[in-house]
N, C-alpha and C positions, 0 to 999 in steps of 0.2 A: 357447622361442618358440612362441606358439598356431599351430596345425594350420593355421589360414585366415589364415596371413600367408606371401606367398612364402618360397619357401627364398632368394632373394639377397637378402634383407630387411636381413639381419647387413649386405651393403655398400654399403646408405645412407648418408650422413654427412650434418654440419650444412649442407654447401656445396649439397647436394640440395636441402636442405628449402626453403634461403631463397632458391633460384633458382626453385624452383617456388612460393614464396609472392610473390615480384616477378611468375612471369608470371602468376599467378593475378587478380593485384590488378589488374593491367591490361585485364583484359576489362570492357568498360564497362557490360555488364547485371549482372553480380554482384559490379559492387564493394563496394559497401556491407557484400552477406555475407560477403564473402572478405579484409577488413579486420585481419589478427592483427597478434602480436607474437612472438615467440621468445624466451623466455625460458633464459637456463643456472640450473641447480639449483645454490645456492653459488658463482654470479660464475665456474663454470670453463668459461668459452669456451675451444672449439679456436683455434687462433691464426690461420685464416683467415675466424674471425666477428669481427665488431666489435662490441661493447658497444655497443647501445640505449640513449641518456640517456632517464629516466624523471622522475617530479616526487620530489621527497622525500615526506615522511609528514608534512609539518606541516599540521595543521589548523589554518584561517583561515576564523571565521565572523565577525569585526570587519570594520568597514569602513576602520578609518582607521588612520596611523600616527602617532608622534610628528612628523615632518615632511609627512606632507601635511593634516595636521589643516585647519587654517586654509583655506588656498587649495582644498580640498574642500568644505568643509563652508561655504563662504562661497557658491561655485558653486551646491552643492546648495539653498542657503536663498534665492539669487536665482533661482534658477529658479523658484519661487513666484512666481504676478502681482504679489502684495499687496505684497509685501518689494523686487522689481525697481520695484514704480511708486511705490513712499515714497522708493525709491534716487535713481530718477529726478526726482525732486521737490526732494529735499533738494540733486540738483547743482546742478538750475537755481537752485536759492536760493543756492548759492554764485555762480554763474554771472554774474550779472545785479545788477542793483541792486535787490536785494527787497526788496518792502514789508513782509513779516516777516521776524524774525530767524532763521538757517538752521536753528539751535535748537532750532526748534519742529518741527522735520520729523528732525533728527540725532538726536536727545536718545530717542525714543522707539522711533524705528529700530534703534539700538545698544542700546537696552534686550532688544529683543524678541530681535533676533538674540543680544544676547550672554546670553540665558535660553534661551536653544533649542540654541545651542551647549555649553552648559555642562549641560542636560538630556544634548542626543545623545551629547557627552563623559564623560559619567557613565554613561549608556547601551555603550557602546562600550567603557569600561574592563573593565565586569564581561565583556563579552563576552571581554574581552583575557584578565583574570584565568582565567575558563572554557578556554580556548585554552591556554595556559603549563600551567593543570594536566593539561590533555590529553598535550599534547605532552612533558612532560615527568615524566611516567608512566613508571619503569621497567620493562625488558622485555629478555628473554634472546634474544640469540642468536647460532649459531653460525658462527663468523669460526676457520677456520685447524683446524680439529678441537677449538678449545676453547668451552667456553661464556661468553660474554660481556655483561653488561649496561650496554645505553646507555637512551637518552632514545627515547621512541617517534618524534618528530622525526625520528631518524637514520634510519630504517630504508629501505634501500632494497629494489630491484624483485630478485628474486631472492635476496634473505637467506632463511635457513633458521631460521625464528622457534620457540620454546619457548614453550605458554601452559600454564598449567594452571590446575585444578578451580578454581568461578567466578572468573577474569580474563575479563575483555571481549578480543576479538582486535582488535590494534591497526592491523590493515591486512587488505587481504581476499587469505587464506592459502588454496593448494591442497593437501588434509592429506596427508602425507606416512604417519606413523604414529600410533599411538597405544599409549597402557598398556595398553586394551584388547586382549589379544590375537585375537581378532576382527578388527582394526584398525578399530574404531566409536568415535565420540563421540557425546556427546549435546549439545543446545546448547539454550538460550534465546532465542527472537528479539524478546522483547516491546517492543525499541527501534526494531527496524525495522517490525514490520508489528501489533505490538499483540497477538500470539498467545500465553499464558504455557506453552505445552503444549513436553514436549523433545521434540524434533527431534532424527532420528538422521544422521549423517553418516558416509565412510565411506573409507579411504582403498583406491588399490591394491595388491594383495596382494605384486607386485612390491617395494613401499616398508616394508611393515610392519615388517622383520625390521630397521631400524634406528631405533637405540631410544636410544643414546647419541652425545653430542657427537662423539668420536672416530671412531663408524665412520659417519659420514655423510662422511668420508674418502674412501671406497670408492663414493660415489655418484657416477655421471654420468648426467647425465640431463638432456631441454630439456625445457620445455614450449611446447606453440606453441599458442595460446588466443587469444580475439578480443579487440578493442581496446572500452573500460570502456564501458557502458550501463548507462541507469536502470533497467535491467528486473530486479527480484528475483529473478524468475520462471526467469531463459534465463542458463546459461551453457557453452559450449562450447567445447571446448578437444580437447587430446592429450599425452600423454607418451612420447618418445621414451625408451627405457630403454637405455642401453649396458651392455655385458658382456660385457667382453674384447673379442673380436673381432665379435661380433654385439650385431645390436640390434632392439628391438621395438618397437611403436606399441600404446598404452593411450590407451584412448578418455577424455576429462573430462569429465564433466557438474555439472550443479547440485549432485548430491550427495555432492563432491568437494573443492566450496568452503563456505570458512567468511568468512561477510560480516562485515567491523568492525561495530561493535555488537553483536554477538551474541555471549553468556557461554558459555562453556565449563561442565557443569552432571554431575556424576557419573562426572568421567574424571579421573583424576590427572594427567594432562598429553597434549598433542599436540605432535607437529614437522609446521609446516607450511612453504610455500613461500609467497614472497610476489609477487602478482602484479599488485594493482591498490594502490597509496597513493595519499595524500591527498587531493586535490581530484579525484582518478581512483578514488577508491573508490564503491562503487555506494552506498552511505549519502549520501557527499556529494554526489555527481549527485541524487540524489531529493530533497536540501534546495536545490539550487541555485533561485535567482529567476530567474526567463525575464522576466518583467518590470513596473515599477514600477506599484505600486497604490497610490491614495490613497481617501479615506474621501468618504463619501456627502455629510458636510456641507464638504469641503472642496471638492466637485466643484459644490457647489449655490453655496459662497461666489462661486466664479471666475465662474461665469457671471453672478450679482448685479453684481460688481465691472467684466466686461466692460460691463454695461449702465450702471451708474454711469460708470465712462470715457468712455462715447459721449456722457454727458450734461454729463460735465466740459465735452468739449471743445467740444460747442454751446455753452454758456453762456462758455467763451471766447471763441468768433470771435464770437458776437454781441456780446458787450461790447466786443471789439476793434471791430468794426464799428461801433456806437454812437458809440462817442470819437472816431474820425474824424469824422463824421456831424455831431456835436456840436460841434467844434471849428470845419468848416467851414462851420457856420450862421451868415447873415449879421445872424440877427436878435442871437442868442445871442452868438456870436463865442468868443472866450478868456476863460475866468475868468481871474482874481488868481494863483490858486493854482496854475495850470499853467504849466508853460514855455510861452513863446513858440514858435511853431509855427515849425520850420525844413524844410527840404527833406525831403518824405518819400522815404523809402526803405526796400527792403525789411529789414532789418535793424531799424529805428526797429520797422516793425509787426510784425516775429518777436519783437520783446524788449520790447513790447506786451501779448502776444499771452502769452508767456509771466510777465510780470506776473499778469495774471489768474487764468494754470494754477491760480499760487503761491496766491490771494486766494481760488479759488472749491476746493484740495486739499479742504478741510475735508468737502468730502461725501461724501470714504472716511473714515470715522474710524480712525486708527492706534488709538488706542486699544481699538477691538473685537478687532482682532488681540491685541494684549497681554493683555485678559481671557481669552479664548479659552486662549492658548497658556498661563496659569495655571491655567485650568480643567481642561483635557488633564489638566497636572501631576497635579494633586490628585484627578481623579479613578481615575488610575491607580495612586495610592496607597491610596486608597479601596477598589480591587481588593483588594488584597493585602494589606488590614486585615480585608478582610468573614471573619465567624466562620462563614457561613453556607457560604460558600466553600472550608471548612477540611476536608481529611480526614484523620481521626483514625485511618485501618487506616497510611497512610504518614506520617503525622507533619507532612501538607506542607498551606503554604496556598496561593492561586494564584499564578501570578505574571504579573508583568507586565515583559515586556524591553521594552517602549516603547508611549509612552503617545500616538503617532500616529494609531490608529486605534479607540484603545477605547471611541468613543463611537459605534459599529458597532454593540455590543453591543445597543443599544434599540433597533435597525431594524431585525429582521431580519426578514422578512416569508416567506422560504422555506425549512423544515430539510429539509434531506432525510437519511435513517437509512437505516443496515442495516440487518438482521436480527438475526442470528444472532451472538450474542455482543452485540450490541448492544442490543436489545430483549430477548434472551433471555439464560441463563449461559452458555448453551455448554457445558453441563456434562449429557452422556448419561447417561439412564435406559432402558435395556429395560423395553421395555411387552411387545409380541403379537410373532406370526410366522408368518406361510402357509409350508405346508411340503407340497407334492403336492398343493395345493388344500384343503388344509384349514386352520381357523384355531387358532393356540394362544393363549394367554395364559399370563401367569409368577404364580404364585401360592405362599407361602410358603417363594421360592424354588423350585419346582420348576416342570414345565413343564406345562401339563392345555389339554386340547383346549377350545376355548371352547363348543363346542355342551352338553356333559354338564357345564361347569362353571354354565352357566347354568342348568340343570334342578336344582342344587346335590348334583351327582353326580360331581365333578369324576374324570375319567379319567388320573389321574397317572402321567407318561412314568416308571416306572420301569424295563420294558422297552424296549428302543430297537427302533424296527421300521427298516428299509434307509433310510428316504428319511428319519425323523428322523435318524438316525446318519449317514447324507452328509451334510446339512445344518448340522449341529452340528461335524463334523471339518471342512468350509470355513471355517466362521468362523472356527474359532480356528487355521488356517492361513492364509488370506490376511490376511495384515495386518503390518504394520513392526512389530509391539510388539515390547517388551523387557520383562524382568522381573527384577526386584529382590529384594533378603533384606536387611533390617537396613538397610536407606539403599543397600546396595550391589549393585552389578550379580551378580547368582546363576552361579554356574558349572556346570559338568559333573557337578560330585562333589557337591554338594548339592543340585541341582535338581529331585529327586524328593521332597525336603519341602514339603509345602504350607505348612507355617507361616510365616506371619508373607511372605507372594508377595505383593509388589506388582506392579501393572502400571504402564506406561509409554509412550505413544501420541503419535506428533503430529497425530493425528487424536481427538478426545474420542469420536465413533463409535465404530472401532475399539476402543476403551481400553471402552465400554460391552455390545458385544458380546462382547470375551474374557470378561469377568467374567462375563456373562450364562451362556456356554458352560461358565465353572467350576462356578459352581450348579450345574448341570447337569448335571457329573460329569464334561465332557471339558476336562480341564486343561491348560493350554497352559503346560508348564512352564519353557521357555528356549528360544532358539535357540543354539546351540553351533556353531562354526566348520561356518555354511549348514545345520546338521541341526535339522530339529525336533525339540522330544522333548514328549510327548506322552502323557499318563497318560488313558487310556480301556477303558472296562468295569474300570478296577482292573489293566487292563494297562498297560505301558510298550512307550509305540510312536514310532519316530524316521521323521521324512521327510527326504528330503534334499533341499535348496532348490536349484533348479537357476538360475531367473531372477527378478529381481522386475520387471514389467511396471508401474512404478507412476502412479500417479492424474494425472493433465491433465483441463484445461478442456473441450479439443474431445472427448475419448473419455467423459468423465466418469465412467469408473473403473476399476478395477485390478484388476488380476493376480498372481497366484506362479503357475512353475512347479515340481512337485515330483515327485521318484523316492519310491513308497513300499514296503515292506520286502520285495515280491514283483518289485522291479523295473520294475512298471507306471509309466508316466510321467501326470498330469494337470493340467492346465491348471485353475486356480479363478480364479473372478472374483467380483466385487460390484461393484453400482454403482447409478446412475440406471435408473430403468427405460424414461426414453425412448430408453437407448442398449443397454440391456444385450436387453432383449426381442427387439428387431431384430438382436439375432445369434444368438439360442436356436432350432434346427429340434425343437426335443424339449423337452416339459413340457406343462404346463395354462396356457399364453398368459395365456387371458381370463380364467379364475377367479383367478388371481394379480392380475391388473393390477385388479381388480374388489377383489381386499380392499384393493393400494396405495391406490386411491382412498378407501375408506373409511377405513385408515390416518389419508392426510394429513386428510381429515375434520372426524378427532378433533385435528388440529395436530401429528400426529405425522410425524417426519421417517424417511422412508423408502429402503431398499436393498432391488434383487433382486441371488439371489444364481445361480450359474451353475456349470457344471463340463464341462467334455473331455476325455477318453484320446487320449493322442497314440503313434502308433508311435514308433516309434526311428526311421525313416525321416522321417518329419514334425518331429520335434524336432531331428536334425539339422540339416535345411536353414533350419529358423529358426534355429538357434542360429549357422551362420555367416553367415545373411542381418543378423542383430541385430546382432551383432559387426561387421561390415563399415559398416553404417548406424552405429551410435557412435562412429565412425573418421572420418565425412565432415566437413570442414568445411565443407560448403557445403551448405545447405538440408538440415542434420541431422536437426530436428526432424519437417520435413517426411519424409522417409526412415524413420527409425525411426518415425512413425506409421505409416506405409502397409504396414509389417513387422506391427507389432503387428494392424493388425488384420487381415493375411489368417490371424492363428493363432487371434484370437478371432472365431470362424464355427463354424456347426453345434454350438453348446454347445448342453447341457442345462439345465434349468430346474429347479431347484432350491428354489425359493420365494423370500419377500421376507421382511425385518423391519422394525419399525417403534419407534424411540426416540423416547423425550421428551426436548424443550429447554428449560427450566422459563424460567419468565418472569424476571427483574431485577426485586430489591425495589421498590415505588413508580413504576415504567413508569406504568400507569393513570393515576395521579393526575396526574405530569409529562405525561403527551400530553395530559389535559383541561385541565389548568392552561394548557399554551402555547396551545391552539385558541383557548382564553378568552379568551387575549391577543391573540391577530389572527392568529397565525401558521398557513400553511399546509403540515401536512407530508406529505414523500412517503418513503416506503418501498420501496426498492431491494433486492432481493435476490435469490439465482441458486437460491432453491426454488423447487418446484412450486406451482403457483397452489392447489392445496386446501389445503396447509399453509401456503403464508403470507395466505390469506383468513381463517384459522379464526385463524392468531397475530393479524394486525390485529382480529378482533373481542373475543379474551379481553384484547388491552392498550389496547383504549379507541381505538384508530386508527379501527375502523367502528363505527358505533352501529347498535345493531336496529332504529331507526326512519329510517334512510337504506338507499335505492334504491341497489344495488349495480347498476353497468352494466359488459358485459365485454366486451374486445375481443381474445379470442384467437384462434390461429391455427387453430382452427375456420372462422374466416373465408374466405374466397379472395382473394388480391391485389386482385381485382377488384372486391371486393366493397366494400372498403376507405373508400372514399371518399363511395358511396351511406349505409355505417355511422353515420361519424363525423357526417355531415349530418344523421341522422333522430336523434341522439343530441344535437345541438346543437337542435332544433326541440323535441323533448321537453324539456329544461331551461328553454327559453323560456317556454316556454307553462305548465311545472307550477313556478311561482314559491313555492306553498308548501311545496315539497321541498327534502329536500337529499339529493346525489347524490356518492355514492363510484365510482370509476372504478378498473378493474384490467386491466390491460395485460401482455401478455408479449413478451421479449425479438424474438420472429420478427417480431412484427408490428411492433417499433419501429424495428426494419431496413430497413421500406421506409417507414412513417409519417413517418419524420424527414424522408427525404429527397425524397418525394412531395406529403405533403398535411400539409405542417409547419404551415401558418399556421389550419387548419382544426381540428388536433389541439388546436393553441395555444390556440383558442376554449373548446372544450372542457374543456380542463386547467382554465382560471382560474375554469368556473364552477363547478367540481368542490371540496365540503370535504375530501376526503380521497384519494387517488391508491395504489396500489398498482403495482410494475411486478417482475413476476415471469420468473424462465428468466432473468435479467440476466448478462450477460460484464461484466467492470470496463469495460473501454472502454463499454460501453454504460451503464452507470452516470456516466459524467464527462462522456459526448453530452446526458444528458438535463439533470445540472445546466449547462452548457454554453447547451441549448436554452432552459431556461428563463430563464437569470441575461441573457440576449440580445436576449430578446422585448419587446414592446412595451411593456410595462410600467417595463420596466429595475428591477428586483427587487434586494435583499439577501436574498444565499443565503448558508446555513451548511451543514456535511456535517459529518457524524458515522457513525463507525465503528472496527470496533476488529481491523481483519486488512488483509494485503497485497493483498486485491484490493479494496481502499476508497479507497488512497489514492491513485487516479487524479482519483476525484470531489470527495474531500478539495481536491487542490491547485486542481481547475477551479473551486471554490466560491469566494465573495469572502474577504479577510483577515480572518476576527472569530475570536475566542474563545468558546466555548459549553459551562458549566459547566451539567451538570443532576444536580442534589444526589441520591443513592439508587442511581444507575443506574450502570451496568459502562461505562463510553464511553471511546471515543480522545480526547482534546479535540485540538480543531486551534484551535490558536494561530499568530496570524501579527504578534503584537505588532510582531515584529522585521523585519515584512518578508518574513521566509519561513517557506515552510510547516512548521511544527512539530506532534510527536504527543505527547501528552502521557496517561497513563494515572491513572484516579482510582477504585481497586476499594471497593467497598465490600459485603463478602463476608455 
């Protein structure tokens, strides 16, 4: 049992837990955070908990069944104006003594509907067919100490699941162990957030040591975790552990759980725990529809169709009104051809009245609908025949799940992209690096100071002085990598062979940096159970990993703590330099931040990097301050951030570096190609404004002959609004310009909410838009802002990572194939937001 947990910890029990999670829940300012569940490991409740019903694991992304086919989908196709008012037409023509046959009004109503039903039921079956193979996907697992294989279907909320090396996880699992002795997996997530890079995960060290069906016998253990959210991002939880007579509390975090959709990739199997299925799993939360959307020309039809009704029914009641008129003229009197005029009454002029409806229908033509809804058809077939459409690295052409909205496709008037992976590969190159104020560059492999490389004198690091040799052993310590031999994960006993080392990152950065630092001569050659080891000067030198502090949005960047062989303790860090600076008391400040700048310049993507000595007195009290903060259920995050940063303070300044993100084949040509076509796009991205002004100018986003205007947070709040008006006055008046706008995140903070309709001005006269420092939320505010505005615009969003598809979903329903380029495509054929991946390497 850890040091920083009472000694009467052991006489906790389950009846504790869920009296304090009842009174918990009941306080009405943190309900919402204090919302879990309790889980038992293996169904073995003590016998004064009661089993939790949870959903099963079937996934349902159809809409319909064999039995409510009909009576659905008749509902959903009268809710249409067009289809309700041919409905309504065609009763009255039974209704009444029509002067056409009802025929004419039946005949083509049952056409159109029974062709749209038979479309959406076609539509709906593949989705069924998709479903069945999902669901009935075999999968192990452990029931009774044996192992067992059912239907993924089956699985319920605390089974104890078996995946291994690539199988996709059929539910979202808290990992229990793994073949790793490490207790590490690595995963793929390219289905959830579009990232191809392995992701390491991990389980607790408590759980590792069961590894077969049988001794998970001997496990008792709850988990008490929050109840399911969209959020990739955030998950937190606890594991109570029993053991004998005592028991412990282990903290859960994100890197604990394994989300369905994501592959299991270099591990020979894990035992997880299952805690969120099927329509509860965070995959299927982030596909759910919040609510219905229909297409630009169907929105433009109904309001045509409202103003033809209105003119129906004038040309009714005036006709109706005539015929009385007519009838009681005395010049005129009764044709031949009419009945004799008897007692009016209201009924005679209702059924009049609706005579005429019948006589003057013809000015909606049924028939436009019926072309239409053949046209859809075929043009969605047309999708999915185009060869131009085709990618030949997957074998796949596009597809189309429903042919509702695919004529989206020719309107779209607003793209807004990522960055990074998006526009670029995502794929790290080391270029330079400031090291104590000086600059380096990498040259035949090796590392030479830029001042005597450019005199063509290059001063080649083969000597390490102090502040290159710190610089170089941070890198290739702070970082999650792993490394490989032969396809397979490296061990103890071999990992002093260079041959044939791969590296391993869920970070493309990091993975660019190790390498860089092996050049280099400091070889980062495995981590082995938390020790680094570490081949430097030709020595071998092991660190022992005490914490990994790792990467968030708000800090924007990370940490390990590490013991190294003299016993000293230090704190390393990397990250942004708008976050990392402002906690360095020690280094060269301004000559660092002064080469960052020229870095990103050159469009290079930039890290400073940082270090600390901590006493044993210092590292203590964070380490049970840290420990107690991954314990809380309630405002965790918040807690363990406010930990973390009172230990990252008074660092040293260690330098920056700076890597290339190479562009995506054919970018260029595709951004000039869509401007051509009318579209305007914006560029969303959480880099700094000098690296992504220099990427929008090498990929055709800004031209050298547009006026770059900047609204950063150089500005003063105040200043804000006098800005945006002298910016709006200049575009006016300089008519034969064209004008690129670059924004960062601070200032859109208070822009949106202050001086939106003024910004708005601005934006539409603007060819090209940059918005830089961006958080995802503020990425899906701004498509949000625009798709809202007075224009009422078709927006599409493109991107290929989990902090995209906030924007992704707030964009309208279309599909956006752009042939060359590394993109997420967001498909919403079906109605909901889908990511679909199209490489072309």
């Amino acid at each position: 049992m850890p040091s920083y947990l009472p000694n009467n910890m052991g006489c906790l029990n389950f009846s504790f837990f869920r009296t304090l999670n009842r009174f918990v829940r009941k306080t009405p300012s943190q309900k919402i955070l204090t919302q879990s569940r309790i889980i038992s490991v293996g169904h073995k409740y003590p016998a004064d908990i009661f089993e939790e019903r949870f959903p099963d694991n079937t996934v349902v992304s159809s809409k319909y069944t064999i039995w409510n086919f009909i009576p659905k989908n008749l509902y959903e196709q009268f809710q249409r104006i067009a289809n309700f008012y041919f409905l309504c037409i065609a009763i009255i023509q039974l209704s009444i003594n029509s002067p056409v046959s009802p025929l004419t009004s039946l005949t083509p109503l049952t056409f159109v509907v029974t062709i749209t039903a038979i479309k959406q039921g076609y539509e709906d079956w593949q989705r069924h067919k998709t479903d069945r193979s999902v669901n009935h996907t075999d999968v192990s697992v452990i029931r009774n100490g044996k192992e067992v294989r059912i239907w993924s279907q089956d699985i319920r909320v605390g089974d104890i699941v078996k995946v291994k090396s690539d199988e996709e996880f059929p539910c979202d699992l808290v990992m229990l162990s793994s073949s790793d002795g490490g207790g590490v997996c690595y995963i793929t997530t390219a289905n959830l957030d579009g990232e191809t890079n392995l992701k390491i995960h991990n389980c607790l060290p408590q759980t590792q040591e069961y590894q077969t069906a049988e001794s998970f016998n001997n496990l008792h253990a709850t988990i008490e975790c929050e109840e399911p959210t969209a959020n990739l991002y955030k998950f937190m939880g606890k594991m109570t552990y029993y053991q004998r007579t005592q028991s412990s509390i282990w903290p859960l975090g994100l890197l604990n759980l394994l989300l369905k959709g994501a592959r299991l990739k270099n591990t020979a199997f894990i035992y997880g725990c299952c805690v969120y299925t099927g329509p509860e799993t965070k995959l299927s939360l982030n596909l759910k529809l919040t609510y219905n959307k229909f297409s630009t020309v169907e929105r433009s039809m109904n309001r045509f169709l409202i103003i033809f009704l209105v003119l129906l029914a004038l040309e009714a009641f005036v006709a109706t009104g005539l015929k009385y008129f007519y009838q009681n003229d005395p010049v005129m009197g009764t044709p031949w051809y009419l009945p004799l005029k008897g007692v009016l009454s209201v009924k005679q002029v209702f059924s009049d009245l609706l005579v005429f409806v019948v006589l003057f229908n013809y000015v909606i033509p049924i028939s436009l609908y019926v072309t239409i809804e053949m046209v859809k058809f075929t043009g969605s077939m047309f999708l999915t025949w185009d060869a131009e459409l085709y990618d030949k690295n997957s074998n796949e052409f596009a597809k189309c799940n429903s042919s509702d909205l695919n004529e989206e496709l020719g309107q779209v008037q607003y793209l807004f992209t990522d960055k990074t992976g998006t526009l670029t590969e995502n794929d790290m190159i080391f270029k330079h690096c400031s090291i104590d104020g000086v600059k380096y560059t990498e040259h035949g492999g090796m590392l030479c100071k830029v001042s005597n490389f450019l005199q063509g004198n290059p001063d080649l690091v083969f000597q390490y002085v102090g502040a290159v040799e710190n610089f170089l052993l941070v890198l290739a310590l702070c970082n999650t990598v792993q490394t490989f031999k032969n396809g397979t994960l490296s061990d103890v006993d071999n990992c002093y062979d260079d041959f044939d080392l791969e590296y391993y990152a869920s970070s493309p950065d990091e993975k660019a940096l190790v390498e860089a630092c092996r050049r280099f001569g400091v070889v980062l050659q495995g981590v082995f159970k938390d020790t680094y080891h570490v081949t430097f000067k030709g020595k071998h030198r092991m660190f022992e990993r005490l914490h990994i502090l790792e990467f968030d949005f708000s800090r924007k960047c990370m940490s390990v703590i590490i013991r190294n062989e003299e016993g000293k303790i230090y704190l390393l860090c990397k990250g942004a330099e708008s976050t990392v600076l402002s906690k360095c008391a020690f280094g060269l400040k301004g000559i660092t931040l002064l080469h960052v700048n020229d870095y990103a310049m050159e469009g290079l993507r930039t890290l400073v990097v940082a270090y600390r000595e901590l006493s044993e007195e210092e590292f203590q009290s964070f380490d049970m301050k840290y420990k107690m903060a991954r314990t809380e259920m309630v405002a965790r995050e918040e807690e363990v951030s406010r930990v973390i940063d009172e230990i990252e303070q008074n660092m040293t300044l260690l330098g920056a570096t700076a890597v290339d993100d190479k562009l995506q084949d054919g970018v260029y040509e595709t951004l000039v190609a869509l401007k051509e076509a009318g579209i305007k796009i914006w560029v969303l991205t959480g880099d700094k404004e000098e690296t992504a002004v220099n990427i929008c100018y090498s990929s055709g986003h800004f031209q050298r002959d547009m006026e770059v205007i900047k609204l950063t947070q150089e500005e003063a709040s105040s200043q804000y609004y006098r800005k945006l008006t002298e910016i709006k006055t200049m575009i006016e008046e300089e008519t034969l310009k064209t004008f690129a706008l670059v924004v960062d995140g601070h200032i859109l903070a208070h822009i949106l909410h202050e001086y939106c309709d003024n910004f708005y001005k601005v934006c539409r006269e603007c060819t090209a838009v940059l918005c830089c420092r961006m958080s995802p939320i503020q990425k899906a505010e701004i498509v949000k802002f625009i798709k809202h505005g007075s224009e009422k615009v078709v927006t599409a969003a493109i991107g290929d990572g989990a902090n995209d598809v906030s924007m992704i979903q707030e964009a309208h329903n279309i599909a956006f194939i752009i042939p060359q380029v590394y993109y997420t495509i967001f498909s919403a054929f079906s109605g909901q937001e889908h990511q679909r991946k199209f490489q072309n390497d």
